[in-house]
SEKE-997585 format. One record per atom (N, C-alpha, C, O): residue in one letter; x, y, z. Coordinates in steps of 0.2 Angstrom, whole numbers, plus 5000, padded with zeros to 4 digits. Example, Ala and Ser with C-alpha at 12.3 -4.5 7.8 and 13.67 -1.06 7.14 Angstrom:
REM SEKE-997585
A506649725039 A506249785039 A506649845039 A507149835042 S506449895035 S506849955036 S506450005039 S506750065040 
REM end
This chain:
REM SEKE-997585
X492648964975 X492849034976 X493149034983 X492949004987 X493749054984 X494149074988 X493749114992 X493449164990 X493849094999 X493449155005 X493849235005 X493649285004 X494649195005 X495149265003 X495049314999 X495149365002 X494849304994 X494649334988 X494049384989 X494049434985 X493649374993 X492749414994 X492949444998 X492849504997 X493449425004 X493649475009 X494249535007 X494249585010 X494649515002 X495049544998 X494549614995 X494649674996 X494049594991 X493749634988 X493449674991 X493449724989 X493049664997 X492449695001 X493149745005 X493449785001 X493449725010 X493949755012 X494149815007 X494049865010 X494349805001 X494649874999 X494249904996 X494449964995 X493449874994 X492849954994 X492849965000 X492850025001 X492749945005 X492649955012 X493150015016 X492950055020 X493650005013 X494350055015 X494150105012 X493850145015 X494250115002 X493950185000 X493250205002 X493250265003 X492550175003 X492150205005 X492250265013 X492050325013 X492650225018 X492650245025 X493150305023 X493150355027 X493750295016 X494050375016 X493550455011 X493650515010 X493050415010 X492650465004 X491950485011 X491750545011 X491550445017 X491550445023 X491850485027 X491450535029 X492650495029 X492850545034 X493050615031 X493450645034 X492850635024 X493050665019 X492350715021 X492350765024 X491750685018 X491350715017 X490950725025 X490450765025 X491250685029 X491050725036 X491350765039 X491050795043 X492050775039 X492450835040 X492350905037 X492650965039 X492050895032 X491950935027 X491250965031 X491251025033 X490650935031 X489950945034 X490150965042 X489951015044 X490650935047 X490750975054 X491051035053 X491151055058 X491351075048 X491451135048 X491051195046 X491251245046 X490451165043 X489951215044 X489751245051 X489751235057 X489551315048 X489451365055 X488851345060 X488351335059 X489051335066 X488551315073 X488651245074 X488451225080 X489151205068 X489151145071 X489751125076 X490251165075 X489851065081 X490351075085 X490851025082 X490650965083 X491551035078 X491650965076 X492050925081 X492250955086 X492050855080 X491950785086 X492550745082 X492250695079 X493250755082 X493550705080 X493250595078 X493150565073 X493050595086 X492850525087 X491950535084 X491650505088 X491750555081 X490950565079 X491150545072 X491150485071 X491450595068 X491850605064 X491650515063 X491150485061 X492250495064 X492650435064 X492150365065 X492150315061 X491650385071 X491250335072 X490450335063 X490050285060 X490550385063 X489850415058 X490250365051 X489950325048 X490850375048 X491150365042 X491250285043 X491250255038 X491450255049 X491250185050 X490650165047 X490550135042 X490250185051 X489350155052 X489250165045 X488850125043 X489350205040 X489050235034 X489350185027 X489050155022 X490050185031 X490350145024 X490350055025 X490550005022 X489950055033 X489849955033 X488849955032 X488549905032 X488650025031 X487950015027 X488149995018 X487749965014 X488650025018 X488550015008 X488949945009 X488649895007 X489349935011 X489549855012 X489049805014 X489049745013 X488349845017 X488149795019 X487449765013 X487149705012 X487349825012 X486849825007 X487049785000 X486749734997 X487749814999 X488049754994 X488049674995 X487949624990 X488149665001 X488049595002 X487449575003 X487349515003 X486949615004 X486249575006 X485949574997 X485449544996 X486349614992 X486149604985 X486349544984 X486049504981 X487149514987 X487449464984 X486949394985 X486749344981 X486949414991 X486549354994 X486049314989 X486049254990 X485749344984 X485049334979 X485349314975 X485049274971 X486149314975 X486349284967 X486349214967 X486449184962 X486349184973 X486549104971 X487349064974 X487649044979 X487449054970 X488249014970 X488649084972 X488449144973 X489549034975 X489949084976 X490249114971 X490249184971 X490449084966 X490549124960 X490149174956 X490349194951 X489549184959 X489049254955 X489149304961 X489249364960 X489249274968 X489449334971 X490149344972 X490249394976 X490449324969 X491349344969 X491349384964 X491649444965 X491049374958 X491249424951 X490649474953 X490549524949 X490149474957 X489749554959 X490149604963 X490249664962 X490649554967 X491049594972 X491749634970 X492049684972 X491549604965 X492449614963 X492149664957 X492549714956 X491549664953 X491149734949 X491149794954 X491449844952 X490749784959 X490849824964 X491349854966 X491249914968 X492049824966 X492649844970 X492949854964 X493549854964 X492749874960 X493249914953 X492749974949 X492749994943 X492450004955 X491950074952 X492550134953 X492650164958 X492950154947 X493250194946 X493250264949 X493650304951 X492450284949 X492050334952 X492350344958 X492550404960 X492350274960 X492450294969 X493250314969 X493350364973 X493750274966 X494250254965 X494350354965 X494450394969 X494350364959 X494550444957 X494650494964 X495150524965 X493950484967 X493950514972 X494350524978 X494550574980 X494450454979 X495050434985 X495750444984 X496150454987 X495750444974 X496350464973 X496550544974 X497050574975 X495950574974 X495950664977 X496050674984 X496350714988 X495750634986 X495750624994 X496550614998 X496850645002 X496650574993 X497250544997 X497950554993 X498450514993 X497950634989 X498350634985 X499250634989 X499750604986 X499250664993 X499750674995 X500150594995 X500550574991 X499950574999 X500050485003 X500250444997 X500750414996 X499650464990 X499750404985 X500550444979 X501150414978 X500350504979 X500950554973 X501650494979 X502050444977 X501650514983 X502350524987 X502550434987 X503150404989 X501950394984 X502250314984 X502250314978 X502350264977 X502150344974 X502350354965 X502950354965 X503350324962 X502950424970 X503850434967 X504350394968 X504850394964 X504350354974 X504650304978 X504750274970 X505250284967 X504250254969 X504150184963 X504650214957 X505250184956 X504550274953 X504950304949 X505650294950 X506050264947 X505550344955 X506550344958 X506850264958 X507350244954 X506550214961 X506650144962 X506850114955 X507450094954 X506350114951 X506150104945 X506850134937 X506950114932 X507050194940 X507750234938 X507050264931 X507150244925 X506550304932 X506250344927 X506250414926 X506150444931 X506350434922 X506550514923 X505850554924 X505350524924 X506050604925 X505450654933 X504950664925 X505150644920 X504350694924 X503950724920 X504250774919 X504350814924 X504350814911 X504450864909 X504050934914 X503450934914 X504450974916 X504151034921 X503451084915 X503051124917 X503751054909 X503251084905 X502651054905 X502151084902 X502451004906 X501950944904 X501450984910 X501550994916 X500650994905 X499951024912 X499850974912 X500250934911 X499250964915 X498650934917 X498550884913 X498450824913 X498350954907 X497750924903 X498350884897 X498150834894 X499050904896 X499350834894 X499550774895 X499650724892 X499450794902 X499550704907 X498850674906 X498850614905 X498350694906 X497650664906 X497650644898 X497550584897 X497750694893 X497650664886 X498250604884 X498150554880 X498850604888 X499150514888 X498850484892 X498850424890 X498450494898 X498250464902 X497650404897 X497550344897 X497350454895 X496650414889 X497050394883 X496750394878 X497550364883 X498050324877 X497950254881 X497750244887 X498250214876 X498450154877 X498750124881 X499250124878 X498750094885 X499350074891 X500050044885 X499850054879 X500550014886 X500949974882 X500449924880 X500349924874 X500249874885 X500049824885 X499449814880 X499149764879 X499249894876 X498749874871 X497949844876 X497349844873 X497949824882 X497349804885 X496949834887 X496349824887 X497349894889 X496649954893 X496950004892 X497350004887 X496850074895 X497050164894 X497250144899 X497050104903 X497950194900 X498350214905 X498050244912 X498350254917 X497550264911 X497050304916 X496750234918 X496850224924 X496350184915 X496350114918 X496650074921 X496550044926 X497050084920 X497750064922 X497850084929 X497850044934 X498050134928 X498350184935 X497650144941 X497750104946 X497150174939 X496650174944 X496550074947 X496350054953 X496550044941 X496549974942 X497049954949 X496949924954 X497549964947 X498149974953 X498049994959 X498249964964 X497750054959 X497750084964 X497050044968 X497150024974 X496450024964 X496049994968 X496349914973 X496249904979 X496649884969 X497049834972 X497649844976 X497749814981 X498049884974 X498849874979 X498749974981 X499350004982 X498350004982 X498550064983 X498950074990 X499450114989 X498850044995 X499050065000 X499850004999 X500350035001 X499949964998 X500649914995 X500949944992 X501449904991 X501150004988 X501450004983 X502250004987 X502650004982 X502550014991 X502950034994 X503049995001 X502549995004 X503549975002 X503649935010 X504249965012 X504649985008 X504449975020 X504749985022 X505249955026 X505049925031 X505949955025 X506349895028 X506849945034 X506649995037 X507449895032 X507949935038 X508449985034 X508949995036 X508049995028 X508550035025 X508050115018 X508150155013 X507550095023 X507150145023 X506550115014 X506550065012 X506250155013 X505650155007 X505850115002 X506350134999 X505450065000 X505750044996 X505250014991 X504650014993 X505249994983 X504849994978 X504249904981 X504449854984 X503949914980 X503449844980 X503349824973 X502849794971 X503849854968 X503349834962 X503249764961 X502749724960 X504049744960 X504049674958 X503749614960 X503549564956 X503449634968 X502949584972 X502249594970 X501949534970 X501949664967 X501349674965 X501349654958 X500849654956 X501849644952 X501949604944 X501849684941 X501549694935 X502049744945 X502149804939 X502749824935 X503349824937 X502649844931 X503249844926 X503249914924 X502749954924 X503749924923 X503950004921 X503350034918 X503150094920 X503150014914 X502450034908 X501950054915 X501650104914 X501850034919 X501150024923 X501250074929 X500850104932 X502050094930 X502250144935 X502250234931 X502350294933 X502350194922 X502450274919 X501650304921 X501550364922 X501050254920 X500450264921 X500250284926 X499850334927 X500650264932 X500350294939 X500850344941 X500650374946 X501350374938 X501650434936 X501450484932 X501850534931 X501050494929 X500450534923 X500050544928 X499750594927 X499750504934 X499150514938 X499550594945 X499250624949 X500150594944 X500150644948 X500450714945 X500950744947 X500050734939 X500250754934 X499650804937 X499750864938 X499050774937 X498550804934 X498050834941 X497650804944 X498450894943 X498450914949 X498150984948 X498351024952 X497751004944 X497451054940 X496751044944 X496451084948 X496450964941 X495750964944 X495550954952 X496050944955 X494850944955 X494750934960 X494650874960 X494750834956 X494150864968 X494150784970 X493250774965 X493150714963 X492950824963 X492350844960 X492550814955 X492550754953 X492850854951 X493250814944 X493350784939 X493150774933 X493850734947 X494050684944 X493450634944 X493550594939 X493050624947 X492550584949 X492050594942 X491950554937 X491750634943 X491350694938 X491650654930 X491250624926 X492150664929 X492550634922 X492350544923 X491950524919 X492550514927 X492450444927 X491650464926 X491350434921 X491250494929 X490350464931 X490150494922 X489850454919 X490550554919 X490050574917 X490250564907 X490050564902 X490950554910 X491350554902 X491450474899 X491550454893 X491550434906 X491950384904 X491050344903 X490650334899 X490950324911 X490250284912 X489650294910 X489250244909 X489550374908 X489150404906 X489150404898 X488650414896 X489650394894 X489650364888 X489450304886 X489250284881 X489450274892 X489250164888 X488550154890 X488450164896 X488250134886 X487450104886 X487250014882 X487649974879 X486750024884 X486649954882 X485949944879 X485549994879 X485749894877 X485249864875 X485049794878 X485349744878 X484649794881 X484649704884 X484049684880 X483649724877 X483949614881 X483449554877 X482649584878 X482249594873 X482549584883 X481949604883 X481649704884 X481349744887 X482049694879 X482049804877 X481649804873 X481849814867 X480949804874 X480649804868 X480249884866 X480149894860 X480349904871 X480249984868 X481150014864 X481150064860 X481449984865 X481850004860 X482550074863 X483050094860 X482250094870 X482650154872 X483350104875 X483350044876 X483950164876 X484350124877 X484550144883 X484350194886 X484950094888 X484950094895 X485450114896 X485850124891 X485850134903 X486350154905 X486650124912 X486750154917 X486650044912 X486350004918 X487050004921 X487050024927 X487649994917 X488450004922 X488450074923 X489050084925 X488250124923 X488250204925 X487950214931 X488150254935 X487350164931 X486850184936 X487050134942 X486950134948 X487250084939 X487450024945 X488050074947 X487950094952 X488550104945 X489350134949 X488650194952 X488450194957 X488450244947 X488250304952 X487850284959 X488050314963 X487350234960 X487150214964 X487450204969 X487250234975 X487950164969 X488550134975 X488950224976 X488850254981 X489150244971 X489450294973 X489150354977 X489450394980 X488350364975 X488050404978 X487850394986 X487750424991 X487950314986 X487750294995 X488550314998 X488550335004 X489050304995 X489750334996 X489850385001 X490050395006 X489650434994 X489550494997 X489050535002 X489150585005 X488750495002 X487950525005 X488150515013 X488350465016 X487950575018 X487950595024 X487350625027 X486950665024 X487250605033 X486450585035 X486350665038 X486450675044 X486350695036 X486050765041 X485450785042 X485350835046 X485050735039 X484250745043 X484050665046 X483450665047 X484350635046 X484150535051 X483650525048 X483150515051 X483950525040 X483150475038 X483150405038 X483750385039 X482850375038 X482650305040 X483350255035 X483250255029 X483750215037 X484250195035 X484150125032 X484550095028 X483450095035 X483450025033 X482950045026 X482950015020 X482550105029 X482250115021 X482750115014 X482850085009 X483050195017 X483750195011 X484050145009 X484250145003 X484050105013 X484450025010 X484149985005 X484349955000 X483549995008 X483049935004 X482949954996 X483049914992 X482850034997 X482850064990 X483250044985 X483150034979 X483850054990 X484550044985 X484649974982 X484949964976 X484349934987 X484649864986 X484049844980 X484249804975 X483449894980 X483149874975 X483449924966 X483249914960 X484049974968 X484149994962 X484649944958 X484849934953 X484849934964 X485549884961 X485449834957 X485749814953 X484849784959 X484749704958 X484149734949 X483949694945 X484049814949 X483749824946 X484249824939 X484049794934 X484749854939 X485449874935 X485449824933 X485549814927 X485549744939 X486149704938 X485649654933 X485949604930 X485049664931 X484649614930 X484649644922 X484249614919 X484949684920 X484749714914 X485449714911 X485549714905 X486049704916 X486649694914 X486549604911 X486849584905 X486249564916 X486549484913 X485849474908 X485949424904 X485349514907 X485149514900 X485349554894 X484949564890 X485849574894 X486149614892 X486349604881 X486849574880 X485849624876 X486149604871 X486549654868 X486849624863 X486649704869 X487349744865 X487349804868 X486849834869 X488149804871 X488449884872 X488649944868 X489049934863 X488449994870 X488750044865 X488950084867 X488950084873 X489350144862 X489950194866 X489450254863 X489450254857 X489150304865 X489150384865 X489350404861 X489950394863 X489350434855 X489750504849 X489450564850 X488850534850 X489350604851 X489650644855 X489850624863 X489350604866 X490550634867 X490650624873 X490250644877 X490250704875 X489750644884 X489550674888 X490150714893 X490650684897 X489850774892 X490550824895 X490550824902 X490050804905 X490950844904 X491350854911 X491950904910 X492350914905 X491950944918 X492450994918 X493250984916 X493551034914 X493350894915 X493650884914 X493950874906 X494550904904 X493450824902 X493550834897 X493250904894 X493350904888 X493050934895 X492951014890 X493551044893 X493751094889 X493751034898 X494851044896 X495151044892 X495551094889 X494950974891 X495650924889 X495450924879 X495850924874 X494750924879 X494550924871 X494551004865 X494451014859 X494651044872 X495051114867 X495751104867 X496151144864 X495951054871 X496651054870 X497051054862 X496751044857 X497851084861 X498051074855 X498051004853 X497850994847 X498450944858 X498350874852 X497750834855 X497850774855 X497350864857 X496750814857 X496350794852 X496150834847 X496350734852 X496050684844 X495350674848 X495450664854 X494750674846 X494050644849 X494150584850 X494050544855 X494250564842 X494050474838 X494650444844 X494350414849 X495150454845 X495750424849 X495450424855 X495250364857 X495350474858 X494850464866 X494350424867 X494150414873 X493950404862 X493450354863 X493650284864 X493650244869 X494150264855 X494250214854 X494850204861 X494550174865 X495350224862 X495450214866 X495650194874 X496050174877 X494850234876 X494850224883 X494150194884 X494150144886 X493450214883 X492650204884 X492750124881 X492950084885 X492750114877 X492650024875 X492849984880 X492649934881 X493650004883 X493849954887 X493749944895 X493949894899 X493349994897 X492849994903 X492449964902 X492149964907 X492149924898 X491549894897 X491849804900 X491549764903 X492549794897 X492949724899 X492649714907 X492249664908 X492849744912 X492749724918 X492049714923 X491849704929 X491649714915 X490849684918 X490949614915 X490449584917 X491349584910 X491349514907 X491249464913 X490849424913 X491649464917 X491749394924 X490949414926 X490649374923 X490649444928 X490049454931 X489549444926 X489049414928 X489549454920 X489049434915 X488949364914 X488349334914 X489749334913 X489949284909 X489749234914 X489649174912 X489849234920 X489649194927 X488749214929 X488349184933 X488649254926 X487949244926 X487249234922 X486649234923 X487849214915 X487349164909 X487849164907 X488249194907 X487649104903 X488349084896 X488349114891 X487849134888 X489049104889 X489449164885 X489249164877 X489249114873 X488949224875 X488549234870 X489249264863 X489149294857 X489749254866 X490249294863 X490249374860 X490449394855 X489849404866 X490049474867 X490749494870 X490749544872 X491149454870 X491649484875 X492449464872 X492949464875 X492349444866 X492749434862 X493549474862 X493749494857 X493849474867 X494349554865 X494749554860 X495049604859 X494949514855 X495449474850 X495049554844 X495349594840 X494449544845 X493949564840 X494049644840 X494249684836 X493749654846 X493849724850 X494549754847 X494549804843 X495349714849 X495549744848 X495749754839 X496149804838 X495449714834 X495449714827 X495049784826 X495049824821 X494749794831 X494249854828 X494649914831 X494249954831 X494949934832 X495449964835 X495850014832 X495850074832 X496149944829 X496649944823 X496349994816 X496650014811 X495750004817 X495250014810 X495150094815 X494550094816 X495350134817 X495150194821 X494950224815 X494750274817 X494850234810 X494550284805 X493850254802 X493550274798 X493650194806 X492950184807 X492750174812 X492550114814 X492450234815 X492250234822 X491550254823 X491350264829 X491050264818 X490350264817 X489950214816 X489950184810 X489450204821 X489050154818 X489350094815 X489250074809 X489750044820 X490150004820 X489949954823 X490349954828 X489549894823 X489749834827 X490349794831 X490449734829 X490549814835 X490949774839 X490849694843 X491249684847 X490449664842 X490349594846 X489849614850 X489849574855 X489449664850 X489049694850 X489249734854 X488849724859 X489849784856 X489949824857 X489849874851 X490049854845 X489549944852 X489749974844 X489650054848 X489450074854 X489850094840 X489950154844 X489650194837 X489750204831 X489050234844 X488550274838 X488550344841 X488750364846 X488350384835 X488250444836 X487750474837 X487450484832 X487450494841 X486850514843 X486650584848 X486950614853 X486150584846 X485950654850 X485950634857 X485850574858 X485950694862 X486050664869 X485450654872 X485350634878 X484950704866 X484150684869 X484150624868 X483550614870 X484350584866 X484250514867 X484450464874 X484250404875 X484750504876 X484950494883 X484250434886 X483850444882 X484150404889 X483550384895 X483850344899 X484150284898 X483850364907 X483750334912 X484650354915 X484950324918 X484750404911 X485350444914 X485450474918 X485550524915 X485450494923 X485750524929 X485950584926 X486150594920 X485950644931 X486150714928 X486750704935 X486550704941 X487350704932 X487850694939 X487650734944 X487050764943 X488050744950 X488050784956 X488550844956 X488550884960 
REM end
C-alpha cells in the first residue's frame, strides 16, 4: 500500500467533514444569546472533524495488514451521505467549476425547461459507461477531484478534465447535479441515507435468527452522524469515540461475514424521492435496477481484502441481470437479489435525522 494513497483518502474525508463542521457551527452560533466567534467557529470544526478522523483510524488499526486499512479508508472516504451534503454546502464554488467544464468541453446549457425532479430522475439512469447511475458518478468525482476540477493559468479558468481521465459522459453527469436545486442540504443527504443505503441489506453467515441487517447503512450513518454532530452540552469525547469506534468494527464485522446482499421493493422514501416517484416518466423498476445494486460495488475492495473471494461480486453477472429489467422480483444476483417486502421487516434500521 502506498502511504500516498491513505493520505489521499483521509485528507479528502477530513476536508468534507471540516465543511459539514463549520456549516453546522455557524448555523448553532446564530442562535439567540449566543455570541458568534469567527476563530471558535473554525477552531471547533477542526477539532471535531480530526475526532471522526481520528476514530476512523484507531478502527483501522484492528484490522492488521495495510491493505485492510486502505480498502476501510477508501469505504470510508466514498460515504455518499457526506458527499451529498457538502455538495449543498458548497454549492456555489462546485456549480460555477461544472460550468467551466461544460463551456470547455463545448456542451450545450440544460433545457431552461428541465426541474429538479428531471435532472434527478436521469441522474438515477445509467451513466454511459453502463457501470454505475450518473448520480454515482457525479458524487464519485466530486469525492476525489472536487476541489481539481478546474486550474487556473495565465489565461484565466481552464478545464482539468483531461488530467483527472473525464469524458464528456462524466461532465454531462456532473452538469445534471446543478440541476437539482429544488432540494436542500437535508435532502440530498436524506435521499442518499434513506433511499439509496436505506434500501441495501444483508444477510451474513452467522445470522441465525434469520433477521436482515443493514450493516452499509449503519456503517455511513454512523460516520455521517459523528459529521454532523456538534458538542453543545461537553459530553465526554473520548466516551463518544469509544462508542463509535465500537459501532463501526460492529458493522464492519458483519460486512466481511457477509453472505448475500439485497435491494428493498418498496424504496424507503425521502423528500426526495416522493418527488421524483409522482413524477410523469418515473419508472420504479428503472430506479432500483439502475442505481441501489450499484452502490453495493464499492464495499467489494474491503470485503474482498478482508477474506477470499466467495464470487459475490461478480459485475459481468450483475450486469446480465440488468439486461432482464422485467425481472426484478425475488431474483438472485450473485447473492445480491432484490425482494419485496414490508418495511416492518426493516431491523436494525436507523429512522434518519
Amino acid at each position: 500500500m502506498e502511504n500516498g494513497k491513505k493520505i489521499n483518502s483521509l485528507t479528502n474525508l477530513a476536508s468534507n467533514i471540516y465543511c459539514i463542521q463549520m456549516y453546522q457551527w455557524n448555523k448553532y452560533m446564530k442562535k439567540p444569546g449566543i455570541k458568534p466567534s469567527k476563530s471558535l467557529i473554525e477552531e471547533k470544526s477542526v477539532n471535531y472533524a480530526y475526532m471522526v478522523i481520528d476514530t476512523i483510524m484507531e478502527v483501522a488499526e484492528e484490522l492488521g495488514s495495510e491493505d485492510k486499512k486502505q480498502a476501510f479508508y477508501e469505504l470510508m472516504e466514498n460515504n455518499h451521505i457526506i458527499m451529498a451534503g457538502v455538495y449543498k454546502i458548497r454549492n456555489e464554488f462546485y456549480n460555477s467549476d461544472i460550468n467551466v467544464l461544460c463551456e470547455k468541453a463545448g456542451l450545450p446549457e440544460l433545457d431552461d425547461k428541465m426541474t429538479s425532479e428531471d435532472a434527478m430522475i436521469k441522474l438515477c439512469e445509467l451513466a454511459e459507461s453502463k457501470n454505475c447511475s450518473r448520480l454515482q458518478k457525479a458524487l464519485d468525482i466530486l469525492v476525489k477531484h472536487g476541489d481539481d476540477l478546474i486550474i487556473v493559468d495565465k489565461d484565466g479558468m481552464e478545464s482539468n478534465a483531461s488530467n483527472l481521465g473525464l469524458k464528456n459522459d462524466d461532465i454531462k453527469s456532473l452538469q445534471l447535479l446543478t440541476r437539482i436545486d429544488t432540494w436542500g442540504i437535508g435532502d440530498f443527504s436524506e435521499f442518499l441515507m434513506s433511499s439509496v443505503y436505506g434500501s441495501i441489506y444483508n444477510f451474513y453467515n452467522n445470522n441465525r435468527d434469520n433477521n436482515i441487517y443493514f450493516s452499509l447503512y449503519n456503517l455511513y450513518v454512523t460516520v455521517f452522524d459523528m459529521s454532523t454532530y456538534i458538542d453543545e452540552n461537553k459530553i465526554d469525547i473520548e466516551a463518544y469515540k469509544k462508542e463509535n469506534i465500537s459501532k463501526i468494527k460492529e458493522y464492519l464485522n458483519e460486512l466481511t461475514t457477509i453472505k448475500s446482499f439485497g435491494v428493498i421493493n418498496p424504496v424507503p422514501n425521502s423528500k426526495i424521492y416522493s418527488d421524483i416517484k409522482n413524477y410523469n416518466n418515473f419508472n420504479d423498476e428503472k430506479f432500483i435496477i439502475s442505481l441501489i445494486p450499484y452502490y453495493i460495488a464499492p464495499v467489494r475492495s474491503f470485503i474482498l481484502t478482508n477474506r477470499r473471494s466467495n464470487g459475490l461480486f461478480n459485475m459481468q453477472s450483475i450486469r446480465d441481470f440488468f439486461n432482464r429489467n422485467n425481472e426484478i422480483t425475488v431474483l438472485l444476483i450473485l447473492g445480491v437479489f432484490v425482494f419485496g417486502a414490508n418495511m416492518l421487516t426493516y431491523v436494525k434500521l436507523r429512522q434518519p435525522m
